[in-house]
C-alpha positions in Angstrom: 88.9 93.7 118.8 89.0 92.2 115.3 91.6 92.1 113.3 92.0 93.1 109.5 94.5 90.5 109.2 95.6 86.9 109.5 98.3 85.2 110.3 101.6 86.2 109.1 103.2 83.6 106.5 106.1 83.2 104.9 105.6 84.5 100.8 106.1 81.2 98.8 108.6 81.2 95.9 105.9 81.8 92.5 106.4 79.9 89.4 107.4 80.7 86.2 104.0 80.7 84.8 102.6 82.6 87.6 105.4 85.1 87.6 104.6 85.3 83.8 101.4 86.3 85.0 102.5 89.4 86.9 102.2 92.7 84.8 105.7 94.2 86.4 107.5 91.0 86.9 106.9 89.1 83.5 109.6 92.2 81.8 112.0 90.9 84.1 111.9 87.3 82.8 111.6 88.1 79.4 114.3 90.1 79.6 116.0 87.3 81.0 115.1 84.9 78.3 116.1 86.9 75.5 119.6 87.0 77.1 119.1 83.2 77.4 117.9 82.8 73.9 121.2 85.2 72.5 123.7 82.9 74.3 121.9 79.5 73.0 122.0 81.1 69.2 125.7 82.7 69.5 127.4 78.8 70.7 124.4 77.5 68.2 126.4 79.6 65.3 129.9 78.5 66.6 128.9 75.0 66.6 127.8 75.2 63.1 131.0 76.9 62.2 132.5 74.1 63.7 130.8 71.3 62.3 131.3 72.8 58.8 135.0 73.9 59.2 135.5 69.8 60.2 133.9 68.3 56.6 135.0 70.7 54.5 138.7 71.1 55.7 138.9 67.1 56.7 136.7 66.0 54.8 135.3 62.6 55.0 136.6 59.2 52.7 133.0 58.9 51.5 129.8 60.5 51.2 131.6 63.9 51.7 128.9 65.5 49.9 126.4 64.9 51.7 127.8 66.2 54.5 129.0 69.1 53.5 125.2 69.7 52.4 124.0 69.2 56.4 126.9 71.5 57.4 125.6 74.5 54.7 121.9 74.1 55.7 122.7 74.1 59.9 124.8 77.1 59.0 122.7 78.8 57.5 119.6 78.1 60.2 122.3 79.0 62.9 122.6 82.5 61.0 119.1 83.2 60.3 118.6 82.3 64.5 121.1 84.8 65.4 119.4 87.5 63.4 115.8 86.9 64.1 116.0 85.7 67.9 117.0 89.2 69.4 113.2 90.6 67.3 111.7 86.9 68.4 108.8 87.5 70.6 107.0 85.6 73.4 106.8 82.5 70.4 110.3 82.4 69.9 111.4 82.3 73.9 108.9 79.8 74.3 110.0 77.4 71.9 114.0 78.0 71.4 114.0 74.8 73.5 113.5 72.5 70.4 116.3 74.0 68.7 118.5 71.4 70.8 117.2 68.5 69.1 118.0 69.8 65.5 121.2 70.4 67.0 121.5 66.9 67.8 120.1 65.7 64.9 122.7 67.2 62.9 125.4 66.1 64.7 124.5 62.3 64.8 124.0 62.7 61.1 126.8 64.2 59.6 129.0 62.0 62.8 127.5 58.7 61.6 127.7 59.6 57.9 131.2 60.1 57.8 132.1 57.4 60.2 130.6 55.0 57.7 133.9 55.1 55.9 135.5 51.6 55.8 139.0 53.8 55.7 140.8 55.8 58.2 139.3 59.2 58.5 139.7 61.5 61.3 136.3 63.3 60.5 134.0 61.3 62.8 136.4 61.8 65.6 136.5 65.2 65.2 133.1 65.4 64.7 132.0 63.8 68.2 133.8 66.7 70.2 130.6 69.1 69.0 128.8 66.4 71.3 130.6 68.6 74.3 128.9 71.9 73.0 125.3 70.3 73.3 125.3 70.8 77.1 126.5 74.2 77.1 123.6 75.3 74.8 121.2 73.3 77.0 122.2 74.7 80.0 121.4 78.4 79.4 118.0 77.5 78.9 115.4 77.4 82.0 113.8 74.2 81.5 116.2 71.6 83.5 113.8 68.7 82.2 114.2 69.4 78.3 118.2 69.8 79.5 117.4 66.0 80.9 116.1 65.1 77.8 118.3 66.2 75.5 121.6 65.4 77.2 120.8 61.4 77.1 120.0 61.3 73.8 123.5 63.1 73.5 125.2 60.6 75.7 124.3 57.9 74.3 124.6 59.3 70.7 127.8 60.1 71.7 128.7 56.6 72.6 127.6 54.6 69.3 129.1 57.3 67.4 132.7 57.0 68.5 132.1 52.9 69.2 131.4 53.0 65.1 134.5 55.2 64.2 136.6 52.9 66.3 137.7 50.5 63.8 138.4 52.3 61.0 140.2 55.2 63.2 141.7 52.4 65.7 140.6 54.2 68.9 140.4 51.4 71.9 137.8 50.9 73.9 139.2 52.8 77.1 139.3 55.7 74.9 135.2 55.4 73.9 134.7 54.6 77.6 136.1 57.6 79.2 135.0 60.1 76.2 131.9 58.9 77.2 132.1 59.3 81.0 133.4 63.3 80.4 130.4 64.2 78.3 128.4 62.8 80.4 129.9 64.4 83.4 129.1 67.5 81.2 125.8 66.8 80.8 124.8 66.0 84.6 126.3 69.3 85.1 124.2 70.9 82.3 121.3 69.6 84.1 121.9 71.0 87.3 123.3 74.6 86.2 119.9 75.0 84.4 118.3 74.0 87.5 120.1 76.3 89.4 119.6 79.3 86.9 115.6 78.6 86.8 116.0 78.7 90.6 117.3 81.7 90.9 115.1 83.4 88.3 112.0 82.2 90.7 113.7 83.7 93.7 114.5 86.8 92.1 111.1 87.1 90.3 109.6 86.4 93.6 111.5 88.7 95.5 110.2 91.5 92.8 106.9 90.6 92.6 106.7 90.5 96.5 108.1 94.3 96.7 106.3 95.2 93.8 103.5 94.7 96.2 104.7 95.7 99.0 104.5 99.1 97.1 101.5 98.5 96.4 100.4 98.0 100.2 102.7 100.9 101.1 100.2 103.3 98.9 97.0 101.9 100.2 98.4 102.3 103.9 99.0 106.1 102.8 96.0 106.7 101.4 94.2 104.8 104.4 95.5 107.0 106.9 94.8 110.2 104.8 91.4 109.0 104.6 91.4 108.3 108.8 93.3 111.2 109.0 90.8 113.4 107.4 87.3 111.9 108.8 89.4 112.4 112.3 89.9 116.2 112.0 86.2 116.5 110.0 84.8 115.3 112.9 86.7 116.5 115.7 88.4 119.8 115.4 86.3 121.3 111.8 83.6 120.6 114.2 84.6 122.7 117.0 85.8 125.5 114.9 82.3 125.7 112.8 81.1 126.1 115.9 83.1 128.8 116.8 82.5 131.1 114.1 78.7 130.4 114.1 78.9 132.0 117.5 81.1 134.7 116.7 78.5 135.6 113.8 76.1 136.1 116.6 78.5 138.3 118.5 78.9 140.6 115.2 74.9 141.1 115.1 74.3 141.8 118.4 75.9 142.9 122.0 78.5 140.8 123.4 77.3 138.0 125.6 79.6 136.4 127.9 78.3 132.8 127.8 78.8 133.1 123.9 82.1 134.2 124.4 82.6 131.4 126.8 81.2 128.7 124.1 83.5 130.4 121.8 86.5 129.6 123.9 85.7 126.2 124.8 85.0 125.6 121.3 88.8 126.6 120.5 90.0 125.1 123.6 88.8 121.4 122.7 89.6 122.1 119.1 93.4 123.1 119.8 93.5 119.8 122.3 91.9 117.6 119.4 94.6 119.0 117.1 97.2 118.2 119.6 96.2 115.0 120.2 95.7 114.2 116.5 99.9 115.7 116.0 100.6 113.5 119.3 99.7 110.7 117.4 100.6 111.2 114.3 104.3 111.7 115.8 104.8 111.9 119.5 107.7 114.0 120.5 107.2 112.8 124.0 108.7 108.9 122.5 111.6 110.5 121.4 111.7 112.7 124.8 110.6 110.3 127.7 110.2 107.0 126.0 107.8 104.6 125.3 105.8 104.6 129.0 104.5 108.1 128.8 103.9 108.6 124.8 101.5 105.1 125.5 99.8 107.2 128.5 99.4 110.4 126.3 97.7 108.0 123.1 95.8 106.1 125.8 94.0 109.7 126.9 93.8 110.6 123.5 92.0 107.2 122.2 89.7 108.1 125.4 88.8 111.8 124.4 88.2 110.2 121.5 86.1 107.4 121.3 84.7 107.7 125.1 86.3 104.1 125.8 87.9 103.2 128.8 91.9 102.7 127.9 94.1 101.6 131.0 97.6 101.9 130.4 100.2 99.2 132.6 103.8 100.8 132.1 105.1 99.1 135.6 107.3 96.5 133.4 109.0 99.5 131.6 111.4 101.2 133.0 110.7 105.2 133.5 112.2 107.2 131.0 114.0 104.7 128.6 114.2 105.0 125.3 115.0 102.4 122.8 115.4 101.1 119.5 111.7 99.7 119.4 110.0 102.6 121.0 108.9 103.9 117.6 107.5 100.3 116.3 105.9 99.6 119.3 104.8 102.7 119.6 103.3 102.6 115.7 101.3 99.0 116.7 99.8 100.2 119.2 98.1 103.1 117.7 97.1 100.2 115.3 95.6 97.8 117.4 93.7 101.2 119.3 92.9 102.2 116.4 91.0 98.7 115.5 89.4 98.3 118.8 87.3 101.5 118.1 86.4 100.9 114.5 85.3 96.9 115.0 86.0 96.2 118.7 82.6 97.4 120.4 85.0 97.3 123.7 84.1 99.5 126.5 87.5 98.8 128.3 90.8 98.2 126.6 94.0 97.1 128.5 97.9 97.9 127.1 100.7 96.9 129.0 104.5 97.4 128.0 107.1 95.8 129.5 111.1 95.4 128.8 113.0 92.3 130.5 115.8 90.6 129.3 116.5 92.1 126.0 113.0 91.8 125.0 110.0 94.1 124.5 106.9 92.9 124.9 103.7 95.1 124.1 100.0 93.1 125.5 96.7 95.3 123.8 93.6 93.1 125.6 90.2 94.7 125.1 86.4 92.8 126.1 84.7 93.8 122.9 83.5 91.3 120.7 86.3 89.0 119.7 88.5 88.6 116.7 86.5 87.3 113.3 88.7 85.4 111.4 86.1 85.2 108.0 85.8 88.7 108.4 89.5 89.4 108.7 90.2 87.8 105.3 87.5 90.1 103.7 89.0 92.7 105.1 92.5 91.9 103.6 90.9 91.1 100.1 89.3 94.4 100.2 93.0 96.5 101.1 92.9 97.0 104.9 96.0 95.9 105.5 96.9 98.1 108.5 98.4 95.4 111.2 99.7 93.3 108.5 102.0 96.1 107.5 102.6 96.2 111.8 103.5 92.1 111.3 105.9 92.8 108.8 107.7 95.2 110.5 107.6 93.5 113.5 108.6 90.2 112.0 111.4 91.8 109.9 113.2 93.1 113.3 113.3 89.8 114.7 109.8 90.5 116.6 106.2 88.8 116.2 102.9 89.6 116.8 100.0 87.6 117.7 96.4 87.9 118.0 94.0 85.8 119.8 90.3 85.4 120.4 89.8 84.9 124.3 87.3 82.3 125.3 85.3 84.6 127.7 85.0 87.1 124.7 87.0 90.1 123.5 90.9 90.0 122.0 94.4 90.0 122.9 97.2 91.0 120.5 101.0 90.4 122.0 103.5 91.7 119.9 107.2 91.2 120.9 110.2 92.9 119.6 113.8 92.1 120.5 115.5 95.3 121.9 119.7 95.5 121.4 120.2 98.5 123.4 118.6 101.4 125.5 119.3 104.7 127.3 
């Protein structure tokens, strides 16, 4: 038997820029970063109302002028960032970032300008507590290292700042010191709340993308086993009944002839057992009736009539009549790994044994075709057969596994296991 698919891993977490990349996905985080980029311009606005409030109401000794004029012109870039940022585009999310470094900029300048005075003024001091807003704005961004960057500049900004307002505004050193450790307290946290954010953007974007996909799978699965579905009752039933009515054609032109009217009937008679099989399959209403053992024995005789392979059926391990929990997984791999074993297998004799012990379900599919191909596996993934990966996922999202193995001596052997919680 070869298998359409490889081994099972775990879905990595994507990156931003691959994310990005994802047609569906990419809305999500740009949805996201718009939000981002409206939070960073609203405390960008307040700040600037801020800084302005502080040198025009308390204004500084000296040199007031001057910063009144850096307070006007942030102000009025705060404003025109708030309007435009909601209409910004791809160009605007991408670079909001540098935003933070004007913000800095204006904050050591108008800080150290007006604590050049030689007299007392309150205006530097007042000015440094914008320093604590810095952090906040950095943190609703995604980009933990421009956060990093920003925030010791800030720090240490911060620092000289107040350590040159401390002689005309008689603030001692303890004061400076501790002012200092609390921003940057502030600003290790800003680092590591926009670490946290971009981490759980990844996980969510990841999580999307990964059922956006799984839709996708979910849709080619469908339209696979339409498409086996169809070829199945072309060739199987269709046949049987063409037949049929070519020889009741005969009948209508001529005297009745027994051994026409016997093809006739054994024409509908292995066209109604094809169509029972084919609904047996399809959804057996002997697993829901006698379990798992005997809706195995009926696909096993079904597979055979079939595909004229030999398909041995090993129920001793499971006990008559149970039902449980897994029967209808189980029950769904096994028509899968069948299923592959006549389309790539070239197996004259296929093996399935169930058994149940201890909790645990365990389903064994062995066959002595030509062996699993693990090149030709991937191809067959690339190309949208993804048939027993669909069966791994289930399996592996219930707790169960499955695993397929080339045997040394030739031929394949896929064990798939499933924990069962109850029976009846």
């Amino acid at each position: 038997m070869t298998s359409a698919d490889g081994p099972a891993d775990a879905a990595p977490l994507l990156g931003l820029a691959e994310l990005a990349d994802e047609r569906r996905i990419s809305r999500i985080l740009l949805d996201n970063a718009r939000r981002g980029v409206r939070i960073q311009v609203t405390l960008r606005l307040l700040l600037a109302i801020f800084v302005l409030l502080t040198v025009t109401v308390d204004a500084p000794a000296e040199h007031a002028a001057a910063c009144i004029a850096i307070a006007v012109a942030y102000a009025a870039w705060a404003v025109v960032g708030v309007v435009l940022a909601p209409r910004g585009g791809m160009d605007v999310i991408r670079w909001s970032w540098t935003a933070l470094f004007v913000d800095l900029a204006v904050l050591v300048a108008v800080t150290l300008i007006a604590g050049a005075s030689d007299e007392t003024s309150w205006t530097a001091d007042i000015l440094v507590a914008g320093f604590f807003v810095v952090p906040m704005i950095a943190a609703v961004g995604l980009r933990p290292g421009v956060c990093a960057a920003v925030m010791i500049p800030t720090v240490v900004v911060f620092f000289v700042a107040s350590a040159l307002a401390k002689d005309p505004n008689g603030r001692p050193w303890s004061y400076i010191l501790l002012s200092t450790l609390a921003l940057a307290t502030l600003a290790v946290g800003a680092v590591a709340l926009s670490r946290l954010q971009r981490s759980r953007v990844v996980t969510i974007g990841s999580l999307a993308a990964a059922r956006a996909r799984l839709l996708d799978d979910v849709i080619q699965i469908e339209q696979r086993e339409r498409r086996d579905l169809a070829e199945h009752l072309h060739d199987g039933a269709l046949q049987y009944v063409l037949g049929a009515r070519q020889e009741l054609a005969t009948l209508r032109d001529g005297p009745a002839d027994p051994e026409t009217v016997a093809r006739i009937d054994e024409a509908l008679r292995e066209s109604g057992q094809l169509l029972r099989s084919t609904l047996g399959e399809l959804h057996p209403a002997v697993l829901e009736q006698s379990g798992l053992a005997v809706a195995l024995t009926d696909l096993a005789r079904s597979i055979e009539h079939r595909s004229g392979m030999h398909v041995a059926v090993d129920t001793a391990g499971w006990p008559a009549r149970t039902t449980t929990p897994a029967d209808s997984v189980l029950f769904s791999t096994a028509r899968e790994l069948l299923t592959n074993v006549v389309k790539h297998a070239r197996a004259s004799t296929v093996e399935v044994t169930a058994e149940l012990d201890d909790g645990r379900a365990r389903l064994v599919v062995l066959d002595d075709g030509i062996g699993i191909d693990d090149a030709a596996a991937a191809r067959r993934i690339s190309d949208g057969h993804i048939g027993l990966a669909s069966r791994r996922a289930r399996l592996e999202g219930q707790g169960g596994s499955l695993e397929i193995i080339r045997r040394p001596d030739g031929g394949t052997v896929a064990i798939a296991v499933l924990p069962v919680t109850s029976q009846r």
